[in-house]
N, C-alpha and C positions, 0 to 999 in steps of 0.2 A: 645713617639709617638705610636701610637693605628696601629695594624698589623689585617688585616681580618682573622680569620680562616676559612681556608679551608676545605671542607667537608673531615674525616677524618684523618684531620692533629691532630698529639697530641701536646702537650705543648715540651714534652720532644725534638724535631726536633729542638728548639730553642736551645738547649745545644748540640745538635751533630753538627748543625750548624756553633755553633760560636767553637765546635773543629776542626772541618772542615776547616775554616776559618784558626785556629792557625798552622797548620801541614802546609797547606800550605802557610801560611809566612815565614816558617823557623826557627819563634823565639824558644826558648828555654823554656819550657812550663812544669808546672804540676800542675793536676787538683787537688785542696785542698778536695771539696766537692759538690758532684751531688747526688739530693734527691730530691721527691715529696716534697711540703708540703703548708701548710692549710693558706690563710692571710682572715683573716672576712669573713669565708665560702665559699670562692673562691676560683678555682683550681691553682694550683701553681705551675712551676716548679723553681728548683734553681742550679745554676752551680759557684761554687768560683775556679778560678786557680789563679796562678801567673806567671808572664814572663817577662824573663829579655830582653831588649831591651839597646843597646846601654850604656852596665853596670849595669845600674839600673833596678832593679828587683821590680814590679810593680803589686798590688793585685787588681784583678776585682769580684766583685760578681755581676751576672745578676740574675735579678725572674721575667721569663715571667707568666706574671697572665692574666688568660680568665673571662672575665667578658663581657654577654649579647655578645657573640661568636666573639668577637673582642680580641685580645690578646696585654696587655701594657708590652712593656719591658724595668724593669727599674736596673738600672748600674750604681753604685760604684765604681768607679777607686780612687786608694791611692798607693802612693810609701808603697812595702812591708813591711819596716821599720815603719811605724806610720798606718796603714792598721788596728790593734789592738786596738788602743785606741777610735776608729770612729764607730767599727762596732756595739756596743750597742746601740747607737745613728741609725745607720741607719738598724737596724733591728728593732726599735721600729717605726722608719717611713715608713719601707715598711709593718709592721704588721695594719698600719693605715688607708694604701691604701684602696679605697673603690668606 
């Protein structure tokens, strides 16, 4: 689902956000990997943690990308256990976004 940016807003607000978000739920949380980066010449940001919830420990990776000043934020959730075998699959789909 496509987010307006705001005059000023950077991409990066989408990852302090959603750790905003995690601190205050309470779950049990650590951030794998927060980084700019490039999908089809479009600005990118990326945030992977992981959080256990009710036992089960559960891997997300978001990349809010701006394109024509609109921002799409797209999200990968996998039980942390199988999270590894998916993600070359869905890093060649988010590399496709356009």
């Amino acid at each position: 689902m496509p987010f307006t940016l705001s005059e000023g807003l950077a991409l990066s607000i989408f990852a302090d956000q959603t750790e905003e978000n995690l601190i205050e739920s309470g779950v049990e949380y650590s951030i794998v990997h927060r980084d700019w980066r490039s999908i089809s010449q479009l600005q990118a940001y990326e945030v992977a943690y992981s959080y256990e919830q009710d036992g089960i420990t559960k891997y997300v990776k978001q990349v809010a990308v701006l394109r024509t000043r609109t921002v799409f934020l797209i999200t990968f959730t996998a039980l942390d256990a199988l999270a590894e075998q998916y993600l070359t699959d869905v890093d060649q789909s988010i590399e496709t976004f356009m």
